[in-house]
N, C-alpha and C positions, 0 to 999 in steps of 0.2 A: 827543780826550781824553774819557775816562768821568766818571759824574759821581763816579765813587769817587776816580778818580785827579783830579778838582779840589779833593776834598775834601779830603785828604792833601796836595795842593800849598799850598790855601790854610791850613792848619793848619801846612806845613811856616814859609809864607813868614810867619806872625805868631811863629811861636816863634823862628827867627831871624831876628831885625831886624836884624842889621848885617852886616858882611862875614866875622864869624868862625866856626870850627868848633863844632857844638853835639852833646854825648849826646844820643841819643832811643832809646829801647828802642820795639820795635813794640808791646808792649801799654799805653804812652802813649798813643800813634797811637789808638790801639783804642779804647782808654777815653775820649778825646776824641772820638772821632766816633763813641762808642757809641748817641750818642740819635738819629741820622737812619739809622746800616747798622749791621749785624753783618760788622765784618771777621775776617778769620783771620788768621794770624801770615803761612801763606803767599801769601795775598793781597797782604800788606803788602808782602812780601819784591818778588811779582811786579811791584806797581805804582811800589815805588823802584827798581826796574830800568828800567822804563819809562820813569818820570821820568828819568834820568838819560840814557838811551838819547836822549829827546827834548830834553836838551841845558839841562831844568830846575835837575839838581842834580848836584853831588858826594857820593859817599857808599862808607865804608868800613865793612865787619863789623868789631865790634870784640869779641872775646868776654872775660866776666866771670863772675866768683865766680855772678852776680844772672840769667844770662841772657847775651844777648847783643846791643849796640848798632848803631845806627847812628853813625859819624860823621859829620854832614850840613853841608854846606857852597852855600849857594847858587850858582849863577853868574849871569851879567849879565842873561838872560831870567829868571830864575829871583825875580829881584830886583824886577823890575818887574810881577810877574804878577798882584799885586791892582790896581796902578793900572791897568794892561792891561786887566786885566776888568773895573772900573768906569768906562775908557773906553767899552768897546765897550757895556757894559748902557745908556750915558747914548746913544750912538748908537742902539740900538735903539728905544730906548724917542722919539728924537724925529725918527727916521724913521716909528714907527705915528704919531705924532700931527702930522706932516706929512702924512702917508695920509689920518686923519681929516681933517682941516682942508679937504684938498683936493676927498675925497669930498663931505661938505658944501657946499665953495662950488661944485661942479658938479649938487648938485642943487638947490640954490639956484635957481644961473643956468636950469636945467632949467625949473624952475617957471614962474621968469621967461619964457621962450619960449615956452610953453605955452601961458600965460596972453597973451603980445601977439600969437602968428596964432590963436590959437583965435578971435577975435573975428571 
């Protein structure tokens, strides 16, 4: 997954919070995640195909007077994909500082050795 298509998933998954169907026009999309990219409409279009493709979301054109929407509907991965990723960020983040911890008490012990045949 790109970081464009996380950023539209996780924007997808805070604007719909429960199990029902939601409007979303792509220049929402746009305008919300105007301050980190410059998306395009067909961007948008490409990366809800995506997402859906990868089994994130449901989603219908629906065209209007204003444009034309999305009907977005999450499904079950789709649902859990911020908890999902503040699992896995809490996993990384205490596997590096397993890493540290370990590094350190092996040069620690290092030291230690060092210093009792060096004599």
């Amino acid at each position: 997954m790109t970081k464009k298509e996380r950023m539209v998933m996780s924007y997808l998954c805070n604007k719909c919070q429960q199990k029902r169907t939601y409007l979303i026009s792509p220049q929402e999309i746009t305008q919300a995640l105007s301050k980190k990219f410059v998306l395009s409409v067909e961007e948008i279009d490409e990366i809800m195909v995506t997402l859906s493709n990868e089994n994130y979301i449901d989603f219908v054109v629906s065209d209007s007077k204003k444009g034309y929407y999305y009907c977005v509907n999450l499904k079950k991965s789709g649902q859990s994909y911020n908890a999902d990723t503040r699992k896995n960020r809490r996993t990384f983040g205490l596997l590096v500082l397993r890493s540290m911890f370990l590094a350190t008490v092996s040069f620690v012990f290092g030291i230690i050795l060092k210093a009792i045949f060096k004599s």
